[in-house]
C-alpha positions as CSV (number, residue, x, y, z in Angstrom):
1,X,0.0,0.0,0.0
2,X,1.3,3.3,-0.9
3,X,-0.1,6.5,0.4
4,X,0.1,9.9,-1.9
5,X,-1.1,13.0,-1.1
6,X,-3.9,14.6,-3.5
7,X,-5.3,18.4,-3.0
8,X,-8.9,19.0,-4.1
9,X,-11.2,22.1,-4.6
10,X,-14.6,21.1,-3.2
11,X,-15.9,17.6,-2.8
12,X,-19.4,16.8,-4.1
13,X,-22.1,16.2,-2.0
14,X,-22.6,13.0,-2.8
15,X,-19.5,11.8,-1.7
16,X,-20.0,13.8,1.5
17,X,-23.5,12.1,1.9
18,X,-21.5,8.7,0.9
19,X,-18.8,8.9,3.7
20,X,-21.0,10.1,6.7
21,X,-24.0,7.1,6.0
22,X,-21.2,4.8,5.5
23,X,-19.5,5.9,9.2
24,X,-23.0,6.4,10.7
25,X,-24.6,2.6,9.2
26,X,-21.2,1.0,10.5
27,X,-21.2,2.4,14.2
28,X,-25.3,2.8,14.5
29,X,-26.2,-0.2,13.2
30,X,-24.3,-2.6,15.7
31,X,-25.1,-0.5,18.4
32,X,-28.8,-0.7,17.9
33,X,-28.4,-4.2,17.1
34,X,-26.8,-4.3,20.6
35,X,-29.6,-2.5,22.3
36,X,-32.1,-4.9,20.5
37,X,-30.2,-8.2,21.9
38,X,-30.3,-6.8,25.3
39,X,-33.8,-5.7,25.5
40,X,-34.9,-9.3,24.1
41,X,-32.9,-10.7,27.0
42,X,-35.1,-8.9,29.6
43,X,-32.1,-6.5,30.5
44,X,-32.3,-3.3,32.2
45,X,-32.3,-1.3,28.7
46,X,-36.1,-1.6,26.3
47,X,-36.9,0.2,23.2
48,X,-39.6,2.6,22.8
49,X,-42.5,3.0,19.8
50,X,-45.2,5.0,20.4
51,X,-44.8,5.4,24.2
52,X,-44.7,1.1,23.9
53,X,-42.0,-0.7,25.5
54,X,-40.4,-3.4,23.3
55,X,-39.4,-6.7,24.8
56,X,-38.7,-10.0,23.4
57,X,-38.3,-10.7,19.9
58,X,-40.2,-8.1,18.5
59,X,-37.2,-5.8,20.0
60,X,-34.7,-7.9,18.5
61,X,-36.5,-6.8,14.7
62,X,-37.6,-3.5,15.7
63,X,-33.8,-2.2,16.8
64,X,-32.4,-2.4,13.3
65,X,-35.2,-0.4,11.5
66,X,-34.7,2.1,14.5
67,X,-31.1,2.1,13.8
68,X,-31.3,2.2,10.0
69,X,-34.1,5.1,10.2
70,X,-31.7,7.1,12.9
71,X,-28.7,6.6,10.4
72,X,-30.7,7.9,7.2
73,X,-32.1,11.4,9.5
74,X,-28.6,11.6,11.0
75,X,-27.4,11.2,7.0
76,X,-29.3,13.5,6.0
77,X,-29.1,16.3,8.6
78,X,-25.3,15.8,9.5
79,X,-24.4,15.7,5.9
80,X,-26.2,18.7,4.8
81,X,-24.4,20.3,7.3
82,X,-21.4,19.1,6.5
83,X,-21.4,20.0,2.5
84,X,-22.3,23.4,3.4
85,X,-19.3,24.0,5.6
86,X,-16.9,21.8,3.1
87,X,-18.5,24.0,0.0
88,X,-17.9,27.3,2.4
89,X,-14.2,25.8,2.9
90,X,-13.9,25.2,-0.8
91,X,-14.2,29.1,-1.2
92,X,-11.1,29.7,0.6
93,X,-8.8,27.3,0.0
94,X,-8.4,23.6,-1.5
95,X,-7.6,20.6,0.8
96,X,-5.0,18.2,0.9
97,X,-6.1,14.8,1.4
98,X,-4.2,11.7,2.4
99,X,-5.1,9.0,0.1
100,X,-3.9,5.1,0.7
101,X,-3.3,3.3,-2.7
102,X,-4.4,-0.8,-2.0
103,X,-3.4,-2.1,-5.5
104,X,-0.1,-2.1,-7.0
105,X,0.7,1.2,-9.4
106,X,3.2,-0.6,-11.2
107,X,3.3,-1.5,-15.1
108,X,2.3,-5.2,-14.2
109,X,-0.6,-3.8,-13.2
110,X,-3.6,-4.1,-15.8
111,X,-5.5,-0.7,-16.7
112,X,-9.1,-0.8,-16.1
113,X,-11.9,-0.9,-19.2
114,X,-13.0,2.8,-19.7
């Protein structure tokens, strides 16, 4: 792996949008997954839907949709936020951005189809 660093003007918003439902799915997900397996075991933490506490199984299939449905509103609202402030950035000054090469850049390497 070789690392090279690249300097960009702006980055789009759907790459933005990309990065942060990526980060969010991979650390919300589990969690609620987590939350789910605890409060189908009858532990101290439940889940809530509309002012209904959620034991059993029904918490164990209920947590992920809570979990996927707080990562697409957290998506959404972080995201906007954070392509407003990386576009106001963009105004001032590029980046420079760190970018970790996984495949070999060498001629043996084959060139991919257009």
């Amino acid at each position: 792996m070789t690392a090279r660093e690249i300097t960009v003007q702006r980055l789009s918003a759907g790459t933005v949008f990309k990065l942060v439902g990526i980060g969010l799915a991979c650390s919300v997900i589990p969690l609620s997954l987590l939350t789910g397996l605890l409060s189908m075991s009858g532990a101290a933490t439940t889940l809530m839907v509309n002012r209904q506490m959620v034991t059993g199984v029904s918490a164990l299939v209920v947590s992920p949709l809570m979990g996927a449905l707080t990562v697409l509103l957290l998506t959404m609202l972080l995201g906007s936020g954070m392509a407003f402030g990386l576009w106001l950035f963009s105004k001032f000054r590029p980046m420079r951005l760190l970018v970790i090469d996984t495949h070999a850049s060498g001629p043996e390497q084959a060139t991919p189809a257009p």
